[in-house]
N, C-alpha and C positions, 0 to 999 in steps of 0.2 A: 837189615840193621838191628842193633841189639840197643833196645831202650837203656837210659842212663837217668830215666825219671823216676825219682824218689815220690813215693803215694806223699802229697802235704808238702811238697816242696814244689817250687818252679823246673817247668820241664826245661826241656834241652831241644835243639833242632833234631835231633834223632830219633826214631819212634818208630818199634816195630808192630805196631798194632795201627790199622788202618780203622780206626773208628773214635769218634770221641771220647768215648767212654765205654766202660769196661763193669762190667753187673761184678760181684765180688760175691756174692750167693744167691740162691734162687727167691724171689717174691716171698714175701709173706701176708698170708689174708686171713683177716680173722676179725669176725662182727662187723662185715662191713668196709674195714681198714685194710689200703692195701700199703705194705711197706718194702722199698726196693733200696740198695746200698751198691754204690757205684765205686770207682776210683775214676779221678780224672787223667787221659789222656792228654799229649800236648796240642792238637791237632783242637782244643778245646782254651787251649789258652788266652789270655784275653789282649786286649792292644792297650789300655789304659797304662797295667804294672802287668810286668810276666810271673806276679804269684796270685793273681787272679782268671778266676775264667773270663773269657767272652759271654755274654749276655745273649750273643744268637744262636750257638749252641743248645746252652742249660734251657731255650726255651723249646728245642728242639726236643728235650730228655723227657722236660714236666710233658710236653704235649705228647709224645710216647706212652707214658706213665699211664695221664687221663684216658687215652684210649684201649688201653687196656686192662683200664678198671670198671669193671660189670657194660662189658659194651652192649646197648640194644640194637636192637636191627629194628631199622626204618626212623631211629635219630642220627643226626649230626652234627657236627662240630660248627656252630654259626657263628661264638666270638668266643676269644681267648682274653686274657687279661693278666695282665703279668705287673708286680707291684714289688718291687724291691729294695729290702727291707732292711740291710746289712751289705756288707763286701762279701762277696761270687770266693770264696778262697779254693785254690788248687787245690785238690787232693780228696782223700775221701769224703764223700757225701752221699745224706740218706734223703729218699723222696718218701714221703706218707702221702695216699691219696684216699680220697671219703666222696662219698654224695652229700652235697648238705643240701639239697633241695629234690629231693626226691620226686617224678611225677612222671604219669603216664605220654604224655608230647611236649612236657617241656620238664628239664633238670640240667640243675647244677653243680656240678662236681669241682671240686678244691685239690689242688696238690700243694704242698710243702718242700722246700728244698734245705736241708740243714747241712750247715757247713763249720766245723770244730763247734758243733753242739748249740749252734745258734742257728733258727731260721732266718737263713737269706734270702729267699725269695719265693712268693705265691703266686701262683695259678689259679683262675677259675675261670671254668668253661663252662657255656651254656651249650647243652645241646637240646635241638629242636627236632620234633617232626618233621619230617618230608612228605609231599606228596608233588604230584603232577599240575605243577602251574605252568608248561612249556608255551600254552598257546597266548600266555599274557606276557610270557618272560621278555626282559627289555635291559639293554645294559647302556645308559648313557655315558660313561668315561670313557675316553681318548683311549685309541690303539698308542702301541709303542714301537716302535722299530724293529722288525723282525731281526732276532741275534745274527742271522745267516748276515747281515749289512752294517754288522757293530766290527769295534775292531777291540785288540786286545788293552784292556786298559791297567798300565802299569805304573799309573801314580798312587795308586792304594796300596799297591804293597811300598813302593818308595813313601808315604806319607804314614802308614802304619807298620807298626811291627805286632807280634806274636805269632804262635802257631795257625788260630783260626784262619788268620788275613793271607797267612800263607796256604793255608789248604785249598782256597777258594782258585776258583779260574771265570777273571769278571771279562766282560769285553761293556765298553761303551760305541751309543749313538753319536752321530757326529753334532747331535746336538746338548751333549750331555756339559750341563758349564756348575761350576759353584753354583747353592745355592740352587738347583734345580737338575737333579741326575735323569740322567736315564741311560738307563746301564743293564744288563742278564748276569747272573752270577749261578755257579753252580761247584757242586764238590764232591769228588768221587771217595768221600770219607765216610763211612757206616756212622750213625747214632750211637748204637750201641753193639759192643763187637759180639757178631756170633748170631745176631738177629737182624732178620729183612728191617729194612726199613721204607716204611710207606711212602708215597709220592706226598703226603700232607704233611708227615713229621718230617722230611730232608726240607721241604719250601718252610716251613715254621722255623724250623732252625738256622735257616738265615734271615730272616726280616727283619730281624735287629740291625741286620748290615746295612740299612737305611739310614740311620745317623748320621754315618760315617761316608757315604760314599760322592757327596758333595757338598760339603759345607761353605757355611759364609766366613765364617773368619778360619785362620792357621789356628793348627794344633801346636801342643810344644812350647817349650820354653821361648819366651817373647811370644807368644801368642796366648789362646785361649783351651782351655777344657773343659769339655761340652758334654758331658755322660749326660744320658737319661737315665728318669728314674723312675719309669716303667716302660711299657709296651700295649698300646692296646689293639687288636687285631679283628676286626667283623670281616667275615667270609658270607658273600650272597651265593658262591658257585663253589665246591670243595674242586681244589686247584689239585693237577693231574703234571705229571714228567717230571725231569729232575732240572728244570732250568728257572728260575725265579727272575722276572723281569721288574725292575723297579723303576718307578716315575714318583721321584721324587722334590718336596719343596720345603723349605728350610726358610724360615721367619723369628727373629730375631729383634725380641722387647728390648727396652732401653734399663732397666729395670734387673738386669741379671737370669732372664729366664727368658728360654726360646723353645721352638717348636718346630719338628717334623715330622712332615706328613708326606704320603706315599698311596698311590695306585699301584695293588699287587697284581701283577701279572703272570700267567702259564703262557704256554705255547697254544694255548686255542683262545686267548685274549683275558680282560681284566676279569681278576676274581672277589678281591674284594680291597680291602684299606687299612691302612695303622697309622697309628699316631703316635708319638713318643715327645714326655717333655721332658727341659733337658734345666736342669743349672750349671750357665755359665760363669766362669772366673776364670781371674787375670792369670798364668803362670809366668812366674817371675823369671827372664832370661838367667840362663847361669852363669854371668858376668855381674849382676845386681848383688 
């Protein structure tokens, strides 16, 4: 297929690049600063408005970025934190990523996401030493339903639209209802085209899709719109394959602000958790 996506405009269903995103020159590092410029793919598009991206992507990009700025051997990626700061717009954008917390077993690193010259959204990772805790290790959260036993679940794409919701191939449990998913999602779409992408940056790039994938009230006009307005991510176990299992629970103040929260899963069981709060409001039927 021959792309018909203009860089800064909203994509189109067609898109001959299998990857979110698209590097437009190589890295640049200097004192410290790493800085990378991307164009967006439609395969990146968001579900809110289709000239915005998706939120589970761009955190896929930042989390790429952070690890490939001055990575140590024998740290890790233990939480993410994503804080969003402006509208996600289609089209070209630059990542700048820094260490602001410099340290021998523990530091923290910042990314930037700028979009028409405005920062939309930050990143920052702690990453941690490692060492050999195996004979104390202990994971009290609930298993989830091996995907081998889920079925294909096609109300997320019939309940959203864009690129991203389409790239994805979810299946749910038979006990996956509103307001409490459980569901495996996965996507045979690159991060960024032309580069491997790790088992941790393809699982980080979807966990945003937590919001969305059982809520308590309808989206859409006569209903509600429910965006978060960040992402927070703690990893006890760096999660491994390309299938992201979510167990998720969706709670909802009276107040115009709700909360969901999520047990991240791999294929060798739970790895760690997020949280994302959301402002809710009314959308007005389009007959009002």
């Amino acid at each position: 297929m021959t792309s018909t996506t203009a860089a800064g405009q909203p994509g189109t269903e067609e898109h001959d690049v299998d990857a979110n995103f698209q590097r437009t020159s190589p890295p640049r590092v200097q004192g410290g600063v790493r800085v990378s410029d991307f164009d967006s793919v439609i395969h990146a598009q968001g579900a809110w408005r289709d000239d915005e991206l998706h939120m589970a992507p761009v955190s896929g990009l930042l989390t790429a970025e952070i690890l490939a700025h001055e990575p140590r051997e024998g740290l890790r990626l233990a939480r993410l934190s994503f804080e969003i700061l402006g509208t996600l717009h289609y089209g070209p954008l630059t990542v700048t990523t820094r260490t602001v917390r410099p340290g021998r077993t523990i530091e923290l690193v910042e990314s930037t996401l700028e979009a028409q010259g405005r920062a939309a959204l930050v990143a920052r990772a702690w990453r941690l030493v490692t060492s050999d805790t195996s004979p104390v290790g202990v994971v009290n959260d609930a298993g989830l339903t091996p995907r081998q036993d889920c079925s294909p679940f096609q109300t997320m794409a019939e309940r959203w639209p864009g690129g991203y919701i389409r790239s994805l191939r979810i299946l749910a449990a038979d006990d996956h209802a509103d307001g409490r998913g459980r569901c495996w999602l996965t996507s045979a779409v690159e991060m960024i085209e032309g580069e491997p992408t790790s088992d941790i940056v393809k699982l980080m790039g979807m966990v945003d899709t937590a919001n969305g994938v059982a809520p308590v009230v309808p989206n859409g006009p006569g209903g509600y719109g429910y965006p978060n307005v960040d992402l927070q991510v703690h990893l006890y176990r760096e999660p491994v394959g390309p299938w992201l299992g979510l167990a998720t629970t969706s709670n909802l103040g009276t107040d115009g602000i709700g909360l969901t929260s999520a047990v991240l899963h791999d294929e060798l069981g739970p790895f760690g958790h997020s949280e994302q709060i959301q402002t809710v409001r009314r959308v007005p039927a389009t007959d009002d």
